[in-house]
C-alpha positions as CSV (number, residue, x, y, z in Angstrom):
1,X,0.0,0.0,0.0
2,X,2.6,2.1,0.3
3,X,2.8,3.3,-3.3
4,X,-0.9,4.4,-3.3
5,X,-0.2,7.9,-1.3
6,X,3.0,8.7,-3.5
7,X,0.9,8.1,-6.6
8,X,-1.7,9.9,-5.0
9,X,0.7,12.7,-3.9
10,X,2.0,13.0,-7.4
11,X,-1.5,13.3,-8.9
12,X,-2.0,16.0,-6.4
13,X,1.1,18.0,-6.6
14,X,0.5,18.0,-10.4
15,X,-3.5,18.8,-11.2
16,X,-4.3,20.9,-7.3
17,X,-1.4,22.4,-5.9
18,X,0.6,23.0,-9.4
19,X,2.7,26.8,-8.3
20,X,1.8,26.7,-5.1
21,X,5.1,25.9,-3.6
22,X,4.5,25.3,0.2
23,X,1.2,23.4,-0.8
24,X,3.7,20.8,-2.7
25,X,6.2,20.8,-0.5
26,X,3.1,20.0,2.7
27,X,1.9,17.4,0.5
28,X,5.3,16.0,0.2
29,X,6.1,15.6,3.5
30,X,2.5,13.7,4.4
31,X,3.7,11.4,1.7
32,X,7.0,11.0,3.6
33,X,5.1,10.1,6.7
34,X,2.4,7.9,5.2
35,X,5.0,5.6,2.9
36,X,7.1,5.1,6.5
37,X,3.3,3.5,7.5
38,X,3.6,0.0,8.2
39,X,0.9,-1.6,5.7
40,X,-1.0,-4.8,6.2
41,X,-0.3,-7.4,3.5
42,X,-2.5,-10.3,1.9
43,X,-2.5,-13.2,4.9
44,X,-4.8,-15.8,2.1
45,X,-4.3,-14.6,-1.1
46,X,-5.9,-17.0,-3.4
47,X,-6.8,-19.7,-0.4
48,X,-10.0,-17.6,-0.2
49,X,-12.1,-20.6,-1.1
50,X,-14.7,-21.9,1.2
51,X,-18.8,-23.0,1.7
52,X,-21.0,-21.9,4.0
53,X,-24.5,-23.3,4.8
54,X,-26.3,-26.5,4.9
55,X,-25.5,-29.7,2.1
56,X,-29.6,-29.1,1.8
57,X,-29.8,-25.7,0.9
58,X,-29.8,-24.9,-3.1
59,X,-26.2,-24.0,-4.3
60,X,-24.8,-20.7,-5.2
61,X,-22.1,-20.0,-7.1
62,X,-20.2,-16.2,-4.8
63,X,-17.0,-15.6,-6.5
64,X,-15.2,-12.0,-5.8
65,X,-13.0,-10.0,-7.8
66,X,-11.4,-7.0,-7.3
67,X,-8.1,-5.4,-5.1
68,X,-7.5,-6.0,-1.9
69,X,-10.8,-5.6,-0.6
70,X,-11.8,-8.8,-2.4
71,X,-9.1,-10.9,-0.6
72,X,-9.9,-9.3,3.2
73,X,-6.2,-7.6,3.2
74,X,-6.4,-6.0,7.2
75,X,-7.8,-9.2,8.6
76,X,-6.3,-12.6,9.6
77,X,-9.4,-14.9,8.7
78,X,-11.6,-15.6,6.4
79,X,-14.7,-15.3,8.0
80,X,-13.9,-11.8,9.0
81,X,-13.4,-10.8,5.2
82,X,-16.1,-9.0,3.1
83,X,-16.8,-12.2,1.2
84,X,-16.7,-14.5,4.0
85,X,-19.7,-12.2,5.7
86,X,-21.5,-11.7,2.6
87,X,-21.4,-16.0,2.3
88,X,-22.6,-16.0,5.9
89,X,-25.4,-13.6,5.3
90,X,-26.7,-14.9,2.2
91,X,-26.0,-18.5,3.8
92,X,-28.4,-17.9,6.9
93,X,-30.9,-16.2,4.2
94,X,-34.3,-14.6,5.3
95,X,-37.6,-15.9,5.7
96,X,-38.1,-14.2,1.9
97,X,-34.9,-16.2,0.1
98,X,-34.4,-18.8,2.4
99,X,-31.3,-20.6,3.5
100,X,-28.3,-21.1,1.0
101,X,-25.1,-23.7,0.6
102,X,-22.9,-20.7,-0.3
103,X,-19.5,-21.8,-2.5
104,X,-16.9,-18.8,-2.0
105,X,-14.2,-17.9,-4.2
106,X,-12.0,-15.1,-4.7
107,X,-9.6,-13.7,-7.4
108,X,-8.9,-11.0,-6.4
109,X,-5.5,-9.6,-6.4
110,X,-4.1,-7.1,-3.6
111,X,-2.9,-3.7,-5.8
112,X,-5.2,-4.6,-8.8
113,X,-6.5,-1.4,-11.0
114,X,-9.9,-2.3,-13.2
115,X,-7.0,-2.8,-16.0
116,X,-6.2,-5.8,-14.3
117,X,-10.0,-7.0,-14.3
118,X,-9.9,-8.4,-17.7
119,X,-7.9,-11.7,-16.5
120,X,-9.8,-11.5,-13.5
121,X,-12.9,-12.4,-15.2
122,X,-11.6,-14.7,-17.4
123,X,-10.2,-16.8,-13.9
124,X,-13.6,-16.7,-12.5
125,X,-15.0,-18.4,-15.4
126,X,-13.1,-21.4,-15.5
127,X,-15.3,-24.2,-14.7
128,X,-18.1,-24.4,-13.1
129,X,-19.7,-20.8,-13.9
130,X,-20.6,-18.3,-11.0
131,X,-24.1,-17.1,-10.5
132,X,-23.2,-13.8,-8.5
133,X,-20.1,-11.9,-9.3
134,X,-19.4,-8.6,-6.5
135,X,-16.7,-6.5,-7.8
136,X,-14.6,-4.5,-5.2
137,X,-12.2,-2.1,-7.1
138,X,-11.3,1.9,-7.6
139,X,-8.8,3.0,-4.5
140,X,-5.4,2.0,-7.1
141,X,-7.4,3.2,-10.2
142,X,-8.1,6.9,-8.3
143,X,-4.5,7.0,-7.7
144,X,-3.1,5.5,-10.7
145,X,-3.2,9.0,-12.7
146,X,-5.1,7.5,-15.1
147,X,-8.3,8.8,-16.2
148,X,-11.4,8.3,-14.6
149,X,-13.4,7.0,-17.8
150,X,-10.6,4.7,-18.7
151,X,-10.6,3.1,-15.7
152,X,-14.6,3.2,-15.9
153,X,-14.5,1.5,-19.3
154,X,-12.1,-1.3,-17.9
155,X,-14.5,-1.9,-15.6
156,X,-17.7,-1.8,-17.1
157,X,-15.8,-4.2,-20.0
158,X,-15.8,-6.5,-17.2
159,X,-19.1,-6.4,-16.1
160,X,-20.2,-7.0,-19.8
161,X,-18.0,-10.0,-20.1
162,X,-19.6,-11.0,-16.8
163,X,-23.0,-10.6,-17.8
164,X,-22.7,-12.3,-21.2
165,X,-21.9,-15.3,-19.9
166,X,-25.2,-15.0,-17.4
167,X,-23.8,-14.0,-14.3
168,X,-25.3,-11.5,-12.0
169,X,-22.9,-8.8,-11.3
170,X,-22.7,-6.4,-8.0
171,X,-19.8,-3.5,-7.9
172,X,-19.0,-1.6,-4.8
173,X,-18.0,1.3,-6.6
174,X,-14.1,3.1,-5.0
175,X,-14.6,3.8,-1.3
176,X,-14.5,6.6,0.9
177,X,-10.4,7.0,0.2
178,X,-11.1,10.6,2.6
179,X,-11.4,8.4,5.5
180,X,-8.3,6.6,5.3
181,X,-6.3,7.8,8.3
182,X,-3.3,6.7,6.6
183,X,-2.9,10.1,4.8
184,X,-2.8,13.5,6.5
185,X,-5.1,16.3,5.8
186,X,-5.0,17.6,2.5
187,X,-4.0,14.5,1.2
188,X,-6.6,12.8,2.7
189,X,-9.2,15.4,1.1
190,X,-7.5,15.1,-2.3
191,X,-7.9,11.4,-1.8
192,X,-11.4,11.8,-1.2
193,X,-12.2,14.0,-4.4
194,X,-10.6,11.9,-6.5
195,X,-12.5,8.8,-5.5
196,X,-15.8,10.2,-5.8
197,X,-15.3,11.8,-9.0
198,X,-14.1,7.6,-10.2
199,X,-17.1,5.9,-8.3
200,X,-19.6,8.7,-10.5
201,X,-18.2,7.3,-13.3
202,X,-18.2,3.7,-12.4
203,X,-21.6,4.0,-11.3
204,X,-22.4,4.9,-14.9
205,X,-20.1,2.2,-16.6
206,X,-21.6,-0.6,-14.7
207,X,-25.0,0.4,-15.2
208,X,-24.8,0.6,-18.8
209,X,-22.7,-2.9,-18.9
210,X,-25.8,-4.3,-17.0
211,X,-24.5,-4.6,-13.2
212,X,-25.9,-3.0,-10.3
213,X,-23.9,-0.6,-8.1
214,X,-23.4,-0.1,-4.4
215,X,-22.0,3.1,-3.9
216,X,-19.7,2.1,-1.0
217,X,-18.6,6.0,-0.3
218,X,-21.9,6.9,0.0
219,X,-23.8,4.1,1.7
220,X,-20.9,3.8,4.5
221,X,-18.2,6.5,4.1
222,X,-20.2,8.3,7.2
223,X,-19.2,5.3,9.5
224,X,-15.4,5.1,8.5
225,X,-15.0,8.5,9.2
226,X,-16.7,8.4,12.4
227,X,-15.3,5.0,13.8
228,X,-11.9,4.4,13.5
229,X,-12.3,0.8,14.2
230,X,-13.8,0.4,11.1
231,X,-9.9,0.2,9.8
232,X,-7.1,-2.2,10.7
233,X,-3.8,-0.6,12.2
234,X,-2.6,0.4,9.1
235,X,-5.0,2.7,9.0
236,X,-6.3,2.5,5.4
237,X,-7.4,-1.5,5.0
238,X,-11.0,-2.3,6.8
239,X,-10.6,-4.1,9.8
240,X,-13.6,-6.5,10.1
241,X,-16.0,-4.2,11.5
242,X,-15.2,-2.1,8.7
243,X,-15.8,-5.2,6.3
244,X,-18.6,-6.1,8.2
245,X,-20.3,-2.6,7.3
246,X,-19.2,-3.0,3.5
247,X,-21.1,-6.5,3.9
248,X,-24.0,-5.0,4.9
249,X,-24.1,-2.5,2.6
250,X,-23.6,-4.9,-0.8
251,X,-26.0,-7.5,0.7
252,X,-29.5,-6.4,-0.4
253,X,-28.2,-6.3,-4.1
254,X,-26.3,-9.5,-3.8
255,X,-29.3,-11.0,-2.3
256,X,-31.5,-9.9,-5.0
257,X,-28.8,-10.8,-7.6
258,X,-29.2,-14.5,-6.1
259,X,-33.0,-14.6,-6.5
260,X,-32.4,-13.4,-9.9
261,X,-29.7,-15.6,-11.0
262,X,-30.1,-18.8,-12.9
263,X,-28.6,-20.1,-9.7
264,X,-30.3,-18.7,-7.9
265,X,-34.0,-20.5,-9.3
């Protein structure tokens, strides 16, 4: 993680604060501060794989894609990821959907931009085909420098892929990156700006692809900001409240993704 505040202090220095000297040189020395951060690092990686639920139950098919928020980077076990709750929620069910033998997977990749989404895709459709699909991705794209509708288009040529081959898709669009106590104010506002003005035009990519959007800064930004336990002592990965909220948040779509899914019948 520690190349995300440099990129985003370059990004900053160059399109904000561009003349104004002492603003740069501020800026610079938050970027010092927040790349001596120790960072939490993937713990499972690819192991996340698991089921959740009663033999009984009908099957579905959760895989997740995505950066590091799709592989639960800030927490040491699975269940305490954003995938693992979403399995347990959608596992347990409601007297409306019912219970549910949940098969979890994950390719995500820690660091991954949407660019990296295209083999992403074509991973989580080896074999057996997934019915539900919840992409987690933006926080490297907002501080990649590259432009927010490239990185939309990335995206919502994922989504398309998805769809075509009849999986429901779910995207938590880039988070509230102005909550991350990792940066220093203004580099945390910057942050912020920047990853709103991407999830606007995520929201619009995936929608037009076909996929249904959770806009994670809006739905749950307000608790991150207020509850510093919602990160992990890094200070800009979710600690498992904090995936516990992003759960919560992506669960009514993902639920309604299931009913609607040929899975999901």
């Amino acid at each position: 993680m520690a190349g995300l505040p440099e990129r985003l202090t370059r990004a900053a220095a160059t399109s904000l604060l561009a003349g104004a000297v002492g603003g740069v040189a501020l800026i610079a020395g938050e970027m010092l501060a927040a790349k001596a951060r120790r960072y939490a690092k993937p713990t499972m990686g690819l192991a996340l794989r698991t089921s959740m639920g009663p033999q009984s139950a009908p099957q579905l098919r959760l895989v997740l894609l995505g950066d590091s928020a799709a592989v639960g980077v800030g927490v040491e076990w699975l269940s305490d990821t954003v995938g693992g709750q979403l399995a347990r929620l959608l596992a347990d069910g409601s007297p409306d959907t019912g219970q549910r033998h949940v098969l979890l997977s994950s390719v995500g990749v820690a660091g991954s931009r949407s660019t990296d989404l295209a083999t992403q895709v074509a991973r989580a459709l080896l074999g057996d085909r997934p019915d539900v699909a919840v992409i987690l991705i933006g926080s490297y794209d907002a501080a990649s420098g590259r432009g927010v509708d490239d990185s939309a288009g990335h995206l919502g040529q994922a989504v398309r892929r998805l769809r075509s081959a009849g999986v429901q898709v779910v995207v938590g669009t880039c988070p509230d990156l102005g909550a991350a106590r990792s940066m220093a104010p203004p580099l945390r506002q910057i942050a912020g700006l920047v990853g709103r003005r991407l999830a606007k035009a995520q929201a619009k990519a995936v929608t037009d692809a076909g996929g249904v959007v959770v806009d994670l800064a809006a739905e749950t930004g307000a608790v991150f900001r207020a509850d510093a336990g919602t990160l992990c002592y890094d200070g800009f990965h979710p600690s498992a409240d904090g995936y516990r909220v992003w759960a919560h948040a992506l669960y009514p779509a993902v639920a309604k993704a299931a009913m609607t899914g040929v899975g999901g019948s």
